[in-house]
C-alpha positions in Angstrom: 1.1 3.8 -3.8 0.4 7.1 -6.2 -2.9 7.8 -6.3 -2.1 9.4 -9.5 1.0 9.0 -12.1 1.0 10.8 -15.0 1.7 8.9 -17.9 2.4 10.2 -21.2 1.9 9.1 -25.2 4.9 6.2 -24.6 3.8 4.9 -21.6 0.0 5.0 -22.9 1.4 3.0 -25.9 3.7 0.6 -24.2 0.6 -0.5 -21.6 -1.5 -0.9 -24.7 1.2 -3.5 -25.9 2.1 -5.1 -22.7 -1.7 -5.4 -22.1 -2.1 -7.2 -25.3 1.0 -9.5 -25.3 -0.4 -10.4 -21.8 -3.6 -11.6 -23.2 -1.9 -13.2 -25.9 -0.5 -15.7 -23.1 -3.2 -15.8 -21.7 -5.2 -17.2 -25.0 -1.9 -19.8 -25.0 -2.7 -20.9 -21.9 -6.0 -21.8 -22.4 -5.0 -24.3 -25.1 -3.1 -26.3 -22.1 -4.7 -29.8 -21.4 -2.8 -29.0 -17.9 -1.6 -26.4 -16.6 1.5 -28.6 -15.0 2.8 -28.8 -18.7 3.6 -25.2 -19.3 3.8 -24.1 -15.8 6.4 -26.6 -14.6 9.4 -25.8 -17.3 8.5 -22.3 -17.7 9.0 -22.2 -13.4 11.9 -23.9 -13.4 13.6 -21.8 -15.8 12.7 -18.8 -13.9 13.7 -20.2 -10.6 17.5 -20.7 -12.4 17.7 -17.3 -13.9 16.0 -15.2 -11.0 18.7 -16.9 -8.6 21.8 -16.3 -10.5 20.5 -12.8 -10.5 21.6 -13.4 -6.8 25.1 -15.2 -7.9 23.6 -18.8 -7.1 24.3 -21.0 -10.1 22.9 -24.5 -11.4 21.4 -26.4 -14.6 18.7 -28.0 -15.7 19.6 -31.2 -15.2 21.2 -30.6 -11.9 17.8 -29.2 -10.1 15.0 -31.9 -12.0 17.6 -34.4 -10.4 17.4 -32.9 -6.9 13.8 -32.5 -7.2 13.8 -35.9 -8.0 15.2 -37.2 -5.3 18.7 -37.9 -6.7 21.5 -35.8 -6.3 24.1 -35.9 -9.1 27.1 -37.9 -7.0 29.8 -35.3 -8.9 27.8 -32.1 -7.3 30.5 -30.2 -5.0 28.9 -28.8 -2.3 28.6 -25.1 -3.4 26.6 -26.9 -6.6 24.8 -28.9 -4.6 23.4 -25.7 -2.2 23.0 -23.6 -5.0 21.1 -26.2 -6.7 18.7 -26.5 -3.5 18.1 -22.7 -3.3 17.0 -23.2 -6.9 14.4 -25.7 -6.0 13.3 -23.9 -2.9 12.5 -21.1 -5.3 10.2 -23.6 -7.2 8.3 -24.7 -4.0 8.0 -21.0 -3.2 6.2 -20.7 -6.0 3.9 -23.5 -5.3 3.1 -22.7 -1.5 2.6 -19.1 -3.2 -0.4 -20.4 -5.7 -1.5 -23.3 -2.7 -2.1 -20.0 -0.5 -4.0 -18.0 -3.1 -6.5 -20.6 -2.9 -7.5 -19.0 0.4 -6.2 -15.8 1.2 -5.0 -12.5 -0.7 -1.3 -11.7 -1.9 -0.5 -10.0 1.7 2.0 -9.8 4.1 1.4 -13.4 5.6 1.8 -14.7 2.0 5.4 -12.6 1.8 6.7 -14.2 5.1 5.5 -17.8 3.6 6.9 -17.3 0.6 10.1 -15.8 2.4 10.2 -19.0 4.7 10.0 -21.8 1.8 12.5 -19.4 -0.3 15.5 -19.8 2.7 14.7 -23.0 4.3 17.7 -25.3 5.0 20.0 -23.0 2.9 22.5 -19.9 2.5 20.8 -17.2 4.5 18.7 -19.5 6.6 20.3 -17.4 9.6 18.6 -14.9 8.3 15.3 -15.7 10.1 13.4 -16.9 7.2 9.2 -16.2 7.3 10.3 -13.2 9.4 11.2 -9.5 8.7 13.8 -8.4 9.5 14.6 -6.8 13.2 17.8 -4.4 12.3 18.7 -2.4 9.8 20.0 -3.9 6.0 21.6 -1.6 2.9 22.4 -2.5 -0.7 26.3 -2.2 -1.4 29.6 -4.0 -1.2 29.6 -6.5 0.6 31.5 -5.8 4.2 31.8 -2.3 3.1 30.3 0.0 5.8 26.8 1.6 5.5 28.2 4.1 4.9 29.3 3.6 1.5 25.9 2.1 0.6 24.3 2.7 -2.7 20.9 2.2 -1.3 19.7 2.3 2.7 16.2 0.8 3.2 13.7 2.3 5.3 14.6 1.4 9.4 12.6 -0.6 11.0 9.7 1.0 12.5 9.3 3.0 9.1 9.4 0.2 7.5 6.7 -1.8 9.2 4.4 0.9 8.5 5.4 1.2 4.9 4.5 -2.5 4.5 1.2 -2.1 6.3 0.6 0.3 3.5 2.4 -1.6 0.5 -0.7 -4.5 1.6 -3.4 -2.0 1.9 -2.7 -0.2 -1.5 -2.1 -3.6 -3.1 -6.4 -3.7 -2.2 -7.5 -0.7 -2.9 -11.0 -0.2 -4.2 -11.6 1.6 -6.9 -8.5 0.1 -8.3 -6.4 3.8 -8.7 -4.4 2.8 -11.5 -4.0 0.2 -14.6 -3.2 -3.0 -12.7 0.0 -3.5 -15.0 1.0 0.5 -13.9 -0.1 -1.3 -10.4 2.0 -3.9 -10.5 5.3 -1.4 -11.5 4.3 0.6 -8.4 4.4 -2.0 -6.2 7.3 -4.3 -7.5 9.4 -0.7 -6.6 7.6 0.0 -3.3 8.9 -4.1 -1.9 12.6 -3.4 -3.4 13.0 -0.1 -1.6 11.3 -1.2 1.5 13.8 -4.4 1.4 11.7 -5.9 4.1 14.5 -9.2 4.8 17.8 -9.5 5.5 18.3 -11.9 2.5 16.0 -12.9 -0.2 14.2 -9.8 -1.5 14.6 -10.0 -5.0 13.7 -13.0 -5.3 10.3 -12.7 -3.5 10.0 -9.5 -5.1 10.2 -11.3 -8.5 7.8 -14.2 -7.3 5.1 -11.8 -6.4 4.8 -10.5 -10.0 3.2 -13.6 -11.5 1.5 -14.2 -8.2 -0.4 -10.9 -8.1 -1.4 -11.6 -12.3 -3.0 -14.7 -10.9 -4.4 -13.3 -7.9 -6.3 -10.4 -10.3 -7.1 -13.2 -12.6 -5.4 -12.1 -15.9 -3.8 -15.4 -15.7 -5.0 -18.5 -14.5 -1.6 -19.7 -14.2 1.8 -18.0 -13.5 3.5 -18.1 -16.8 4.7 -14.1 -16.8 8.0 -14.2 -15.1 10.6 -11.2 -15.8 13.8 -12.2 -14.3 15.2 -12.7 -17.6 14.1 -9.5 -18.6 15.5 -8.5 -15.4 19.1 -10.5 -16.0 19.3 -8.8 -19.2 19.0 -5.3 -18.2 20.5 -5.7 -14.7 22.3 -2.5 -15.0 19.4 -0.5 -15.8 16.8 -2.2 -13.7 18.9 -1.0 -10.5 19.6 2.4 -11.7 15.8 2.8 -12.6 14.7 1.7 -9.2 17.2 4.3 -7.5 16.0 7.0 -9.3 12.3 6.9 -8.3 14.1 7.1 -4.9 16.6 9.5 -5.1 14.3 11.8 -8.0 10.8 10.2 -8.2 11.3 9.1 -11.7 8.4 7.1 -12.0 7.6 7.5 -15.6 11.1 6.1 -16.4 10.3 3.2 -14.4 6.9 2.3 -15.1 8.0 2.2 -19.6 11.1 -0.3 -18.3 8.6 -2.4 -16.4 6.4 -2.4 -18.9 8.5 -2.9 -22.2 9.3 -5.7 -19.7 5.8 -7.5 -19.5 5.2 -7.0 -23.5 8.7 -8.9 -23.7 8.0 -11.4 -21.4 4.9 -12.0 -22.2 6.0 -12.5 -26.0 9.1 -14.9 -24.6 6.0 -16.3 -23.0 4.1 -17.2 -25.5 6.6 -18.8 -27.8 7.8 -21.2 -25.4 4.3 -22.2 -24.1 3.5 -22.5 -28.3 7.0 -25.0 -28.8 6.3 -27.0 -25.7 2.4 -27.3 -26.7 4.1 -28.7 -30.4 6.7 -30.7 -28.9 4.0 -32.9 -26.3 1.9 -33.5 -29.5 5.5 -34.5 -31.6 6.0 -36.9 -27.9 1.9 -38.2 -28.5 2.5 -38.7 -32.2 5.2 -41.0 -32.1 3.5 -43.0 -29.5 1.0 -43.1 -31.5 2.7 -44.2 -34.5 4.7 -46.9 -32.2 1.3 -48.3 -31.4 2.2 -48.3 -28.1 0.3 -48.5 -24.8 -1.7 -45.5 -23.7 0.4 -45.5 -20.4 3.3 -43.9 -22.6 1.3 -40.9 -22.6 0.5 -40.6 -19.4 4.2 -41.0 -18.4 4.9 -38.1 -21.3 2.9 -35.1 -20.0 4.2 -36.1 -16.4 8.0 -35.1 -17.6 6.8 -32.1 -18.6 5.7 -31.8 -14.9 9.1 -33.3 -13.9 11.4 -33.9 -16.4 13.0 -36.5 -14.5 12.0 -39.8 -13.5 13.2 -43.5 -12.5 11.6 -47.2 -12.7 10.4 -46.7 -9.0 8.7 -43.3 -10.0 7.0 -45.2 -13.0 5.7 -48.0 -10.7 4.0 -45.6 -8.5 2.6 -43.5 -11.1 1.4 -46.1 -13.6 0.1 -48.4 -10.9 2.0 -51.4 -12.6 5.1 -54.1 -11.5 8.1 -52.8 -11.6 8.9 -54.9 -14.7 6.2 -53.4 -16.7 7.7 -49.8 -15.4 11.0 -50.8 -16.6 9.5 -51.8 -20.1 7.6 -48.8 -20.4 10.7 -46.6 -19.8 12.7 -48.8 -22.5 9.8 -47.8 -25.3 10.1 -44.1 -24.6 14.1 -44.4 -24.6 13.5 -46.4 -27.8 11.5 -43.4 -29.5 14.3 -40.7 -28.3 12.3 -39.0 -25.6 13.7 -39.7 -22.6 17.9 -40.7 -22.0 19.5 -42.9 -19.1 22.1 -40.4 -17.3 23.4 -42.5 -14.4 25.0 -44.8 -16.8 24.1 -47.8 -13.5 22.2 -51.3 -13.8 20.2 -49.9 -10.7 18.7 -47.1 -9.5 18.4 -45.9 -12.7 17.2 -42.2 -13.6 15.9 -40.9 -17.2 15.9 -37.5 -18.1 13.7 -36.0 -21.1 16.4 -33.3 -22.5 14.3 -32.4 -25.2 12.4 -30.5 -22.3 15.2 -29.7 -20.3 16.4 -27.9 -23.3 13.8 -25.1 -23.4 14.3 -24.8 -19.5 17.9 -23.7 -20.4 17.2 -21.7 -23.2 19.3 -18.2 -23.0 21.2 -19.9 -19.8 24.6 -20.6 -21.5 26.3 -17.7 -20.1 25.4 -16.9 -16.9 26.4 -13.0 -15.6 28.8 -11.8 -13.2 27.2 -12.1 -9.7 26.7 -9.3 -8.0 26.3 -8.9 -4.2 24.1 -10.2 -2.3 20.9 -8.3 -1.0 
């Protein structure tokens, strides 16, 4: 990492605002009753958009159902892997902020993370948990190396450049603004490329990660792969030129713009989903209705998804009294029977599925894989 990077009157300026916009989340945040109810849609929405980055495509409704436990039956099978990668991204997540409990962001978080990420799916051949053992480039796919846009370090380079990428990520006095940090580093794991598949994606992961693991969020609720999507073009070309002409200013005022954005994007959906759980409450309220109805409310927000057996288990009640219970919230709009069966029934709350998809109506031309 730079010991020193000399930023000028912009980038001074756009670290003041991304600095501020991230405490503004922050301050939303702490207005959660639980974190699950911000943390769970905002998650899922970036698990969707940070792997279609990668050309892997799915909806809303497509991975709550999965992680439910019920594939939809018309799914072909590409739909039906993509939609698991998507959901391994989610538990990546998870096992990412399960793991800060104990240890550091370091390299044995990256190979967990890495391991979750590609288990049972496309690159799973790919030796998930593990770095890799030959030498990978960014191009084409099956051109030669040739032809590359980017070659990564080779392998005995790049171990030691990751021994240093987990040092610097610890270093005491911190050397730069943690937000300057966090550009630095999210460059220094791209251009190292330490897998054969999957490195954008953990790259992405490890942003929010490292914000909770210096404690400027207590949740991960920054994520900038729609920042990313949306300036694809220049996020590459930015990257490559702190390699090929050390263009780190130009970097760090993308990155950055990039937090202040995200943290904005942030903000507003953490503010309409706080709003929308206290519409949900209101009407229950209003209904006079039992006070089980809310705790089945603020658990779609953890899952927007559920079925009678679900409702059983979580209410600790018959499997009539499930069934009622799931009738009053259908009655008051919030949830919607999508199987269209007499058994095995599965509601869906698309009022929350809905800010999940938000900006995910046209998804981009994949590009290849790396």
């Amino acid at each position: 990492m730079p010991r020193e990077v000399a930023l000028g009157p912009a980038e001074v300026r756009l670290l003041s605002e991304a600095d501020y916009a991230l405490g503004r989340l922050a301050g939303a945040a702490g207005r959660m009753v639980n974190p699950y109810l911000i943390r769970q849609p905002l998650l899922r929405r970036e698990a969707i958009l940070s792997s279609r980055i990668e050309g892997t495509f799915t909806t809303p409704e497509q991975l709550v159902l999965l992680e439910a436990g019920v594939p939809p039956a018309d799914q072909d099978a590409r739909a039906s892997a993509d939609t698991r990668e998507v959901l391994n991204y989610v538990r990546a997540m998870e096992r990412g902020l399960e793991l800060l409990r104990t240890i550091p962001v370091s390299l044995r978080l990256v190979r967990d993370l890495h391991a979750v990420l590609l288990d049972g799916v496309r690159g799973e051949q790919d030796r998930p948990g593990e770095f890799r053992t030959v030498q990978n480039y960014i191009g084409s796919q099956h051109a030669p190396i040739t032809d590359a846009r980017f070659v990564p370090p080779p392998v005995p380079e790049m171990r030691e450049a990751l021994d240093l990428w987990e040092r610097d990520l610890h270093l005491q006095p911190e050397p730069l603004p943690l937000l300057v940090r966090l550009a630095v580093a999210h460059y220094q794991f791209e251009a190292i490329h330490p897998f054969r598949d999957g490195n954008g994606r953990v790259g992405r992961l490890l942003i929010p990660l490292l914000l909770c693991a210096h404690q400027r969020l207590t949740d991960p609720l920054l994520f900038m792969s729609a920042y990313f999507e949306r300036h694809q073009e220049e996020y590459v070309d930015l990257l490559l030129r702190v390699s090929t002409r050390g263009a780190w200013q130009e970097w760090i005022a993308f990155f950055l713009r990039g937090v202040a954005e995200c943290a904005q994007e942030g903000q507003k959906l953490t503010d309409d989903l706080l709003a929308l759980r206290e519409r949900y409450h209101a009407a229950v309220r209003s209904a006079r209705s039992s006070g089980l109805l809310g705790t089945l409310i603020d658990d779609l927000f953890r899952l927007p998804s559920i079925t009678i057996g679900r409702t059983t288990e979580l209410l600790g009640v018959t499997p009539a009294s499930a069934s009622s219970n799931l009738r009053k919230l259908q009655a008051l709009g919030i949830v919607a029977e999508v199987t269209g069966r007499t058994r095995g029934q599965v509601f869906v709350a698309r009022e929350i599925l809905d800010f999940v998809g938000r900006d995910l109506a046209t998804p981009p031309s994949p590009p290849g894989r790396a």
